[in-house]
C-alpha angles and dihedrals in degrees: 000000000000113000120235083261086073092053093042091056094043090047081050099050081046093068097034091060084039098059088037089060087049099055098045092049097057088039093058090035086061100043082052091048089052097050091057092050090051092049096054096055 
């Protein structure tokens, strides 16, 4: 039977993926973003 300490790490990596997936979205959602305004130019 796991301890609350097992919960509490894998609540932690959760976050911590979660946040990852966040910040590359809106990173690549950017660089998109700035290749469309290049080409237009």
């Amino acid at each position: 039977m796991p301890g609350w300490e097992v919960y509490a790490i894998l609540a932690v990596l959760l976050l911590l993926v979660f946040f990852l997936y966040l910040m590359v979205r809106r990173t690549v959602t950017g660089f998109k973003e700035g290749i469309k305004e290049s080409q237009r130019k």
